[in-house]
C-alpha positions as CSV (number, residue, x, y, z in Angstrom):
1,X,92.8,85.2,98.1
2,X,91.5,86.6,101.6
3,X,91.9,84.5,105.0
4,X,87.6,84.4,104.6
5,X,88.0,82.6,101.4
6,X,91.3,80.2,102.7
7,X,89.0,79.3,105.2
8,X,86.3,78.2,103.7
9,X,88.0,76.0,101.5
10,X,90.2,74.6,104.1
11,X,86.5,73.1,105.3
12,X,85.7,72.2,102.1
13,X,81.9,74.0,102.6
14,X,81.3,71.4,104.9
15,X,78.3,71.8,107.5
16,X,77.8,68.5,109.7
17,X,78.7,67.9,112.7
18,X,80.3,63.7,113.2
19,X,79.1,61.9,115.5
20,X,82.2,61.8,117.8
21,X,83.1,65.6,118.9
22,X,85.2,67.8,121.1
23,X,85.7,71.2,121.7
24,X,88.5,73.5,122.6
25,X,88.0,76.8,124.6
26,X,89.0,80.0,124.3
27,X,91.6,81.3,126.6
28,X,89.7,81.1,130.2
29,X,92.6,80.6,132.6
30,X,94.8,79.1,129.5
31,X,97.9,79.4,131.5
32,X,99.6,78.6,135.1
33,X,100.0,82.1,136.6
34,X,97.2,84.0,134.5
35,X,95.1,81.1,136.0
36,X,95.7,82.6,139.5
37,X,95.6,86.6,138.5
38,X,91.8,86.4,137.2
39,X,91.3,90.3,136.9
40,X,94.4,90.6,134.0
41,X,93.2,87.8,132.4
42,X,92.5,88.4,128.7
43,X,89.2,85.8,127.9
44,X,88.5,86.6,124.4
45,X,89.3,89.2,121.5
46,X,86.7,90.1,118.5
47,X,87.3,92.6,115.6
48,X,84.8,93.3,113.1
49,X,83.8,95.7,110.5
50,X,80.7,98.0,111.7
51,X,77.4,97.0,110.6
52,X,76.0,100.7,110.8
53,X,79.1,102.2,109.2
54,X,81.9,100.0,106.8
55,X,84.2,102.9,107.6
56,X,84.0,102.1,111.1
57,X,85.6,98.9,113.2
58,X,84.8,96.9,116.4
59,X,86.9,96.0,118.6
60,X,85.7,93.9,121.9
61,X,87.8,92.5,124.4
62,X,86.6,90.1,127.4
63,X,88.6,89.6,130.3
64,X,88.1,88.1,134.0
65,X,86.6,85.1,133.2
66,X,83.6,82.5,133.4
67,X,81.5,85.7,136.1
68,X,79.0,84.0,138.8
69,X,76.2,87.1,138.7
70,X,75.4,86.2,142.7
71,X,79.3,87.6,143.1
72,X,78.4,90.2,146.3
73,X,78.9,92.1,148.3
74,X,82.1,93.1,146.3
75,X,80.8,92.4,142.9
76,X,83.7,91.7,140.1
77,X,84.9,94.7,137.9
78,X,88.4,95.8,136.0
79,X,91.1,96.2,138.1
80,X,92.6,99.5,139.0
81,X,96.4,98.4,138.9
82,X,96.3,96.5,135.6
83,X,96.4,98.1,132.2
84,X,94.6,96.9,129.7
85,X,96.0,97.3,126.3
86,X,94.6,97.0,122.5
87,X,97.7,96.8,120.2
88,X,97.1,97.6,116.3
89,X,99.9,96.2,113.7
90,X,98.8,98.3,110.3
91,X,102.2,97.4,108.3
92,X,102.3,93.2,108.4
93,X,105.9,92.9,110.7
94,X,103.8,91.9,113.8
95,X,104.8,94.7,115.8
96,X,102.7,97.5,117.8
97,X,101.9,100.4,116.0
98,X,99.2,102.0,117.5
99,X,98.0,101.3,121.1
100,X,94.7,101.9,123.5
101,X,95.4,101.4,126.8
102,X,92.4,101.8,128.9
103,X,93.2,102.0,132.9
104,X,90.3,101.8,135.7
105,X,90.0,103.9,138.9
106,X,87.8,102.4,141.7
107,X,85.8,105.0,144.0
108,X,83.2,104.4,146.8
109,X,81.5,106.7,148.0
110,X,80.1,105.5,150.8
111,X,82.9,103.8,153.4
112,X,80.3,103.2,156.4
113,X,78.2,100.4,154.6
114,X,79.1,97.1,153.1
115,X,76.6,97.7,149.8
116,X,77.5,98.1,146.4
117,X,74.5,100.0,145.8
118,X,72.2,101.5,148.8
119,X,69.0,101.9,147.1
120,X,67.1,101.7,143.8
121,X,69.7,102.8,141.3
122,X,68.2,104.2,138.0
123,X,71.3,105.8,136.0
124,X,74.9,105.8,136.3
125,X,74.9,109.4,138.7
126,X,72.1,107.9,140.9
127,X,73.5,108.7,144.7
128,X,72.6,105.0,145.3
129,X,75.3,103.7,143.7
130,X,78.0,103.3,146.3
131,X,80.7,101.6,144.2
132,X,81.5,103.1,141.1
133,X,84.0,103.2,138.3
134,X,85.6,105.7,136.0
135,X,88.4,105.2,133.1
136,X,91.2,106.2,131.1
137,X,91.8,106.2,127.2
138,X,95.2,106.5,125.9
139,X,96.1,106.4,122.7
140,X,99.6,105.9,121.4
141,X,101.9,106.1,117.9
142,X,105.2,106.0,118.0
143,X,106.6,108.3,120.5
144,X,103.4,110.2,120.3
145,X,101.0,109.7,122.9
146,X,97.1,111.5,123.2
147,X,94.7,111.5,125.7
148,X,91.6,110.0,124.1
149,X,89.3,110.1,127.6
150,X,89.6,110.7,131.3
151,X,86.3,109.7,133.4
152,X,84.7,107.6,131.6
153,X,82.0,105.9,133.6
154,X,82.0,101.7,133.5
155,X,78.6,100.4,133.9
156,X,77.6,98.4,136.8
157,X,77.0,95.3,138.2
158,X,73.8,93.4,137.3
159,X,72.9,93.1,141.0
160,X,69.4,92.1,140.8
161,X,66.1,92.9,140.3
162,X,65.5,95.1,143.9
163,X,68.3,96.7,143.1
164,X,67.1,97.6,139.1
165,X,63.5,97.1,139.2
166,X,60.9,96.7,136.3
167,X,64.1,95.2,133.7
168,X,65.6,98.4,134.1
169,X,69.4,97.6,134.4
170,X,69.8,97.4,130.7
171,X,68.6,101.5,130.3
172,X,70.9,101.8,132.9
173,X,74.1,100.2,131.0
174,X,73.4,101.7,128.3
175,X,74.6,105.2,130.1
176,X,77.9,104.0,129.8
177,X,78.0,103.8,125.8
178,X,80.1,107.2,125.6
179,X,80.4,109.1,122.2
180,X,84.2,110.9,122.0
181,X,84.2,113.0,118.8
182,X,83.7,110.0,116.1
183,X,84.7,106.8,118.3
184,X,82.3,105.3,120.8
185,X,83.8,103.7,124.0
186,X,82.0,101.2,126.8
187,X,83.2,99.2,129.9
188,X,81.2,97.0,131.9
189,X,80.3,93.9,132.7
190,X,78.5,91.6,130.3
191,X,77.4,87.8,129.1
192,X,80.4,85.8,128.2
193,X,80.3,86.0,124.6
194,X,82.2,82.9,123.8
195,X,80.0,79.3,123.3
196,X,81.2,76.3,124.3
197,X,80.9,72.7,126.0
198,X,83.6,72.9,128.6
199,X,83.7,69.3,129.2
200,X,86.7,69.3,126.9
201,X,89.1,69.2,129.6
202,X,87.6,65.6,131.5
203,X,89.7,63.7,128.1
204,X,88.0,65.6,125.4
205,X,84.7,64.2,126.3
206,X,81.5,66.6,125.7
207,X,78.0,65.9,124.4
208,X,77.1,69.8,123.9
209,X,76.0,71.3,127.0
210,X,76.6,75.0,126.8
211,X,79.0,75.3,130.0
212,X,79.2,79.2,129.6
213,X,75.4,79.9,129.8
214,X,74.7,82.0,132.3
215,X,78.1,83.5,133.6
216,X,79.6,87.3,132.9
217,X,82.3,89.0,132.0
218,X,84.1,92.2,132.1
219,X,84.1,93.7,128.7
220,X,86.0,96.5,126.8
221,X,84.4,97.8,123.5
222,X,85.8,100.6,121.5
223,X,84.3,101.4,117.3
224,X,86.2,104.2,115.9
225,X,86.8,104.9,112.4
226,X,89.5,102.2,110.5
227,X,91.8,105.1,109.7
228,X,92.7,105.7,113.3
229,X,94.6,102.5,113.0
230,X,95.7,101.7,109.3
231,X,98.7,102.9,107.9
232,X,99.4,106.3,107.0
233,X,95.5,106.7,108.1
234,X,94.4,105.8,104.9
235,X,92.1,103.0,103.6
236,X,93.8,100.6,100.9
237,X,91.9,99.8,97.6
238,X,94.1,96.9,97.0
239,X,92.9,93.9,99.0
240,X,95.8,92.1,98.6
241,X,98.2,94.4,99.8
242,X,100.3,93.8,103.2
243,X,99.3,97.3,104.1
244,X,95.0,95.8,103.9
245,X,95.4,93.6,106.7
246,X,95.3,95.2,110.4
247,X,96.3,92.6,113.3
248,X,95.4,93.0,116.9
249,X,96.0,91.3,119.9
250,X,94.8,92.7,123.4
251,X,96.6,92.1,126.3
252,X,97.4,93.4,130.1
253,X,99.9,94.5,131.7
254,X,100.8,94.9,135.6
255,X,103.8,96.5,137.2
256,X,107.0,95.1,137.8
257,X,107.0,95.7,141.8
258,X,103.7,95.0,144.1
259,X,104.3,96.1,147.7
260,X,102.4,94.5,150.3
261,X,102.0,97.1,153.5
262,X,100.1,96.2,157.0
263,X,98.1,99.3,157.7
264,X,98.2,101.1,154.3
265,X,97.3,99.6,151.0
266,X,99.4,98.3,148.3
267,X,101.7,99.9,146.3
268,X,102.5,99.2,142.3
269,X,105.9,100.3,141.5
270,X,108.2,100.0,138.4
271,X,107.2,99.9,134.5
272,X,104.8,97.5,133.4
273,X,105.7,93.9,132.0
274,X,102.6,92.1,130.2
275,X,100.8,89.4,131.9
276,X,98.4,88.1,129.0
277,X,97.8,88.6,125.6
278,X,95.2,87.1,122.8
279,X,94.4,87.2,119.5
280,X,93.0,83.9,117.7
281,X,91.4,81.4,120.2
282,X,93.4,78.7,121.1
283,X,96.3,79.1,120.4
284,X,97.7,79.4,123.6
285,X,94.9,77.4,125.5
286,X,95.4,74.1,123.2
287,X,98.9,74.7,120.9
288,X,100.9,75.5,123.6
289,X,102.0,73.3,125.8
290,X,102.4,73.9,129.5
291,X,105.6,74.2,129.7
292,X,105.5,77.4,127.7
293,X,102.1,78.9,128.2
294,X,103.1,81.6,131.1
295,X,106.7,82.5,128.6
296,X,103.9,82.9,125.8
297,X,101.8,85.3,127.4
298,X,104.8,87.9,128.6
299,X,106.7,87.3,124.5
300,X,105.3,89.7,121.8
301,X,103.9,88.3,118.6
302,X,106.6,89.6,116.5
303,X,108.6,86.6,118.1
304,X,105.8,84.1,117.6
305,X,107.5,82.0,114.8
306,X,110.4,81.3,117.1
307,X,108.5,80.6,120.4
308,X,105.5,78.8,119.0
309,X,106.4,78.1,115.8
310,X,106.7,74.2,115.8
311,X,103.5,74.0,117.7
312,X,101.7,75.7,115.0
313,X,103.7,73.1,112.9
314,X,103.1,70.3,114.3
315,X,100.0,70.3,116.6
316,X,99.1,67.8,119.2
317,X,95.5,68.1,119.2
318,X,94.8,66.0,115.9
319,X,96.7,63.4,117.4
320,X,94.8,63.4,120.8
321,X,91.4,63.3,119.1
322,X,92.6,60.4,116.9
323,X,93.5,58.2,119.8
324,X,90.6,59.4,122.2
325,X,87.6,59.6,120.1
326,X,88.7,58.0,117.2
327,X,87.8,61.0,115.0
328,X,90.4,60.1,111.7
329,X,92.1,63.4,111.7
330,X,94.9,63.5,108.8
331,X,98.2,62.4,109.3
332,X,100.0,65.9,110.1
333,X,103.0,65.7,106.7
334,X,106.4,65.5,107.0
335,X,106.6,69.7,106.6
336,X,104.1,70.6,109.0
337,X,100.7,72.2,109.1
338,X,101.9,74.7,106.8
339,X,97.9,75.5,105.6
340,X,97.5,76.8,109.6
341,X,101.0,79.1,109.5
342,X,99.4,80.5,106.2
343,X,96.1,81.4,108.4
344,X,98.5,83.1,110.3
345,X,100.3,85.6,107.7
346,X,97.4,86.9,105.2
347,X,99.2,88.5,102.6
348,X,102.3,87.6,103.0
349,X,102.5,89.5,107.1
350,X,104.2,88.2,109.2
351,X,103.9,84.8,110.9
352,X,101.9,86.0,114.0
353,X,99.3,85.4,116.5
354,X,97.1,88.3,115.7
355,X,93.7,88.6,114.9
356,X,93.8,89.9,111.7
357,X,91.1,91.6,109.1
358,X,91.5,93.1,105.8
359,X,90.5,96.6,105.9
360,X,90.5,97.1,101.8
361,X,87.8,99.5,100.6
362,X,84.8,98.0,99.1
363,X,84.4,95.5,102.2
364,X,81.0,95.6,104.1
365,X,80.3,94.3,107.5
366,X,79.2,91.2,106.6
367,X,82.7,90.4,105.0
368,X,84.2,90.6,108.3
369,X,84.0,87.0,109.6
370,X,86.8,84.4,111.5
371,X,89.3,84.8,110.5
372,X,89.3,87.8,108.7
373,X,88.4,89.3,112.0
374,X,85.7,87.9,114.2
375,X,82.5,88.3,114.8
376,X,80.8,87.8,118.3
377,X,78.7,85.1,116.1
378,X,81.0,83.1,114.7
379,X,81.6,79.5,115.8
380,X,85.4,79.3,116.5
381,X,85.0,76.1,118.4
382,X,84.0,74.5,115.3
383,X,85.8,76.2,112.7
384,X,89.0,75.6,114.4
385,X,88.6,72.1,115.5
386,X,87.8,71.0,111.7
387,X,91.0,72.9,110.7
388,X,93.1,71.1,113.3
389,X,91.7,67.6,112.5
390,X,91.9,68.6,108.4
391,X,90.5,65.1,107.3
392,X,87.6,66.5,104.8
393,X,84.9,66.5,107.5
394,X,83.6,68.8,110.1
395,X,83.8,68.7,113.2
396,X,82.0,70.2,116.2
397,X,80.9,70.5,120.5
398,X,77.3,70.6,119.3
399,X,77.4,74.6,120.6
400,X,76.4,76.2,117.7
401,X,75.0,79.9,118.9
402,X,75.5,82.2,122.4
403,X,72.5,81.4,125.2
404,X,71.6,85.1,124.7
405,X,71.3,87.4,121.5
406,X,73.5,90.0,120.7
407,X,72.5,93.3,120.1
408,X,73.2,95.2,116.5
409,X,74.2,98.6,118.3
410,X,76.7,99.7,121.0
411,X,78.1,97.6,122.7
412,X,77.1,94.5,120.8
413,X,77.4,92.1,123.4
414,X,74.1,90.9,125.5
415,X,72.9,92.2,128.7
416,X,74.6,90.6,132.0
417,X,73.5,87.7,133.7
418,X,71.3,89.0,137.0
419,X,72.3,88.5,140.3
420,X,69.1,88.5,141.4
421,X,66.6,87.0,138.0
């Protein structure tokens, strides 16, 4: 049996919403010290078959979190000393196998004026723009380590209407979708993906007002063909095979040594030690306790069972929603929450925070779904709440669908909140 079908019988096909409801979020400043490093912060991670090609998948990850469009005059983007890595486990242990890491260079070209942009800016070479951004794609296997891209344009920020006249910032974006051989790559800024009623965190109370309307984020999306990151590079006809199921988690990653000077700017010095890391929403945002939240985003989901794995056992949130809204969540058993560790290791993988996806041939896009993968569509909020609760009934934060639509092509995600409507 896939994770798509455990997971709809773990809901029992149920569709209502009960009257009493609460959400969770995803992982928007889940932990202490991400909460104060916005720029590494991973947001959300999504992984889903094509929908032009089956042989193709999706990978989009969010970072920098909850975006105010009117952000000037030094508009948010990636950050130039943080790597940003996609990590691929194609053999079930939990551990990397193959890696993206995608790293940011900053350049203005214009030092005399405090604007982003100076004019009208109607593509991505336009002399107007002031500030601009390139990037790096490496990819890595082993020991073996290739140069995907170098200079790789991000798009820009959504400044305003002056500053992209006539709706035009969209055509502009779009520049920034960049075909490399068979893989397509884009960086930029865009709406946050991930629905919610934030009005979890005043004692669980929400009535479903869609707190994440209207806000960006900063967005990495890569599609390139599934062989690039299954084992062996080859597609599995057996779907319930070990060697079906891909896990990802994204992550970033800073170096060990920042160097504050007076007159010169900062130095980064030292190898890299990871800041943040995500897979399934929230896990670390509402299984975690605080205690361990920062130790959980530097640990690697290989050592998940032994860090995490009595939270994932035994999970506070059912309790919390019994005694604050009353909501009749199950008694967790003597044994634990054994049906959520099970989420957790399709087919007999390891015990892992990954967001995994079964990449068995015969699957179309439309079997991709949470948790087999994830879709930029799917309701997490909801899906994961009634799994947590696990008394027969659905629950919900009465945000059922994204304040924008999302496109079908590159890059998937909607068009950026304006600075300037």
């Amino acid at each position: 049996m896939n994770t798509k079908t455990t997971i709809q019988t773990l809901l029992g096909g149920a569709a209502l919403l009960i009257g009493s409801t609460a959400a969770v979020a995803s992982s928007h400043r889940e932990a202490p010290a991400i909460a104060q490093d916005a720029c590494a912060d991973n947001t959300d991670v999504y992984m889903f078959l094509s929908p032009d090609n089956p042989d193709n998948i999706v990978v989009v990850a969010n970072y920098i979190p909850l975006l105010l469009p009117t952000s000037g005059p030094n508009f948010h983007s990636f950050c130039d000393n943080v790597a940003y890595d996609l990590n691929f486990d194609n053999d079930g242990d939990a551990q990397t196998d193959v890696r993206y890491r995608f790293t940011f260079n900053t350049a203005v070209q214009n030092g005399d004026t405090f604007l982003y942009n100076t004019g009208v800016v109607d593509s991505l070479t336009d002399p107007n723009l002031n500030v601009r951004q390139t990037y790096n794609v490496v990819r890595s296997e082993g020991y073996d380590r290739q140069s995907i891209a170098t200079g790789i344009q991000v798009a820009p920020w959504n400044v305003g209407s002056r500053s992209f006249p006539a709706n035009s910032y969209e055509s502009v974006a779009l520049g920034a979708v960049t075909p490399v051989d068979d893989m397509k790559f884009f960086a930029g800024p865009r709406d946050e993906s991930f629905f919610v009623d934030l009005h979890v965190f005043d004692l669980l109370g929400v009535g479903g007002a869609p707190t994440t309307d209207g806000v960006n984020v900063m967005s990495i999306v890569m599609e390139i063909p599934i062989t690039d990151v299954s084992k062996d590079g080859a597609r599995p006809a057996d779907a319930s095979s070990p060697d079906a199921i891909v896990g990802l988690y994204a992550s970033s990653a800073r170096k060990r040594k920042r160097i504050l000077r007076r007159h010169r700017p900062e130095r980064n010095r030292g190898r890299r030690v990871q800041v943040s890391r995500l897979a399934w929403p929230l896990v670390n945002e509402v299984l975690v306790p605080l205690k361990d939240k920062d130790k959980f985003n530097r640990s690697l989901p290989k050592d998940d069972l032994a860090n995490i794995g009595s939270y994932v056992l035994f999970p506070e949130l059912p309790g919390l929603l019994n005694a604050v809204l009353g909501a009749g969540c199950a008694d967790t058993p003597a044994e634990g929450r054994t049906d959520i560790a099970g989420l957790l290791s399709p087919n007999g993988t390891t015990i892992a925070d990954l967001l995994r996806i079964n990449i068995a041939q015969g699957q179309g896009a439309g079997d991709s779904g949470f948790p087999n993968g994830r879709t930029l569509a799917d309701d997490v909020t909801d899906t994961l709440l009634t799994v947590l609760c696990n008394n027969g009934g659905p629950l919900g934060d009465g945000v059922d669908a994204n304040d924008l639509a999302f496109s079908s092509a590159m890059p998937y995600l909607a068009s950026p909140h304006s600075g300037n409507p």
